[in-house]
C-alpha positions in Angstrom: 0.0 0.0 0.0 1.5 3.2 -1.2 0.6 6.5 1.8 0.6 9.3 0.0 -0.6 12.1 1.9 -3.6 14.0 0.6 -4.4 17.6 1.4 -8.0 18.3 2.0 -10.2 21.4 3.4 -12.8 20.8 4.6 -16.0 23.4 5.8 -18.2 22.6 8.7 -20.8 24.4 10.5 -19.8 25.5 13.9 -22.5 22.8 16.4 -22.8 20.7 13.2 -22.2 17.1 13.0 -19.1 16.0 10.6 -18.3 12.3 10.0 -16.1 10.8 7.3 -15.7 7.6 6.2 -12.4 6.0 4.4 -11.5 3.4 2.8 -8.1 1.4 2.8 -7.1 -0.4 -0.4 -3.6 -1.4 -1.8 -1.9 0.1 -5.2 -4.5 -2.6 -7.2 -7.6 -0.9 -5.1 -7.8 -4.5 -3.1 -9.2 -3.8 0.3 -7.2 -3.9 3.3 -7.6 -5.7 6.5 -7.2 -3.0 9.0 -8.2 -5.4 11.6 -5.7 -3.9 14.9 -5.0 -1.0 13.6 -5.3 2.1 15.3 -6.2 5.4 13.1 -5.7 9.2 14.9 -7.9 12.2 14.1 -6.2 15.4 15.5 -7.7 19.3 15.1 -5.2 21.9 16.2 -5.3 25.6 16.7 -1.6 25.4 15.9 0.6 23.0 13.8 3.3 23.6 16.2 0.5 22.7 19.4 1.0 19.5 21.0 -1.4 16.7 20.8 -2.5 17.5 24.7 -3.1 21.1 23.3 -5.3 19.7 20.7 -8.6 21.3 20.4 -10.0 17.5 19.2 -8.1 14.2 19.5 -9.8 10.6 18.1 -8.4 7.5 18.9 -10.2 5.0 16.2 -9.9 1.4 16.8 -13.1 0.2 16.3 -14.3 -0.3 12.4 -17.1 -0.3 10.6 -15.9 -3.1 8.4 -12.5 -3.6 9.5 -12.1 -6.9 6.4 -13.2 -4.7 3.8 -10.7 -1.9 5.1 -13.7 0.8 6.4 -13.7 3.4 8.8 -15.4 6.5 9.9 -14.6 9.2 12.2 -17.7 11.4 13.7 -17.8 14.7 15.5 -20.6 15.3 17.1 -22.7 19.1 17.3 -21.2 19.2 21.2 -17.8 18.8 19.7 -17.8 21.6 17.4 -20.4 23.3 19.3 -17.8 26.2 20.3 -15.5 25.9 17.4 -14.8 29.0 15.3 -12.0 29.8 12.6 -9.5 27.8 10.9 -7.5 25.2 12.3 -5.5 22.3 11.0 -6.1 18.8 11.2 -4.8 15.0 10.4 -5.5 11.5 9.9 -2.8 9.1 10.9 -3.0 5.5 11.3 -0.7 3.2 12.9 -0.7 -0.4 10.9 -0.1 -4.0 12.8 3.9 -3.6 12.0 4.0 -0.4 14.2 4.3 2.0 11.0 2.9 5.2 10.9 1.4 7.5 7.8 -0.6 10.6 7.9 -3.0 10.2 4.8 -5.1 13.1 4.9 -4.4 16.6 6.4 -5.0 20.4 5.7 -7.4 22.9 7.1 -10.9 22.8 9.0 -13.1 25.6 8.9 -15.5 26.0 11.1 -18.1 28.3 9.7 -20.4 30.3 11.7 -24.1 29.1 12.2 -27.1 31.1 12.2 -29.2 29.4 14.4 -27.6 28.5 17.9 -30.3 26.1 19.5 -30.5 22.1 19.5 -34.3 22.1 20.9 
């Protein structure tokens, strides 16, 4: 499996849900059993923040369809409830051999809403 990293920006809603789902498949677009692995989502004001400064931090390690190489990350409206601006973000994984790619990163905008109340 080839990791080249992909830059994405992506535009959310400030107390809007977000969920993504990806798909893991060698160079011939097999899938890949990402049974045990373990993928990272990350949000940062700052690049240079550290992760215990991030403003969102995912640990993944349960699938959706962990044979067929499927996973999905959700944020729920609490999550990005007080969000506002640009930050950056990533998607790492770490495989069963212990290595380590970031696939996706670039910026999250989190747009501001009109209407403020869930009920």
């Amino acid at each position: 499996m080839s990791t080249n990293t992909t830059q994405n920006n992506i535009e959310v809603f400030r107390g809007d849900s977000f969920g993504t789902q990806m798909e893991f498949t060698d160079d011939d677009g097999v899938a890949i059993d990402i049974t045990g692995w373990t993928i990272f989502f990350t949000i940062k004001k700052k690049k240079s923040d550290t992760d215990d400064q991030a403003v969102i931090s995912k640990t993944i390690t349960t699938f959706d369809d962990p044979t067929s190489g499927i996973a999905s990350v959700t944020l729920t409206s609490t999550e990005t409830y007080n969000l506002d601006g640009t930050y950056f973000y990533d998607f790492q994984f770490k495989d069963n051999t212990g290595s380590v790619s970031t696939i996706v990163a670039g910026g999250i905008t989190f747009l501001e809403d009109i209407t403020r109340r869930t009920s």
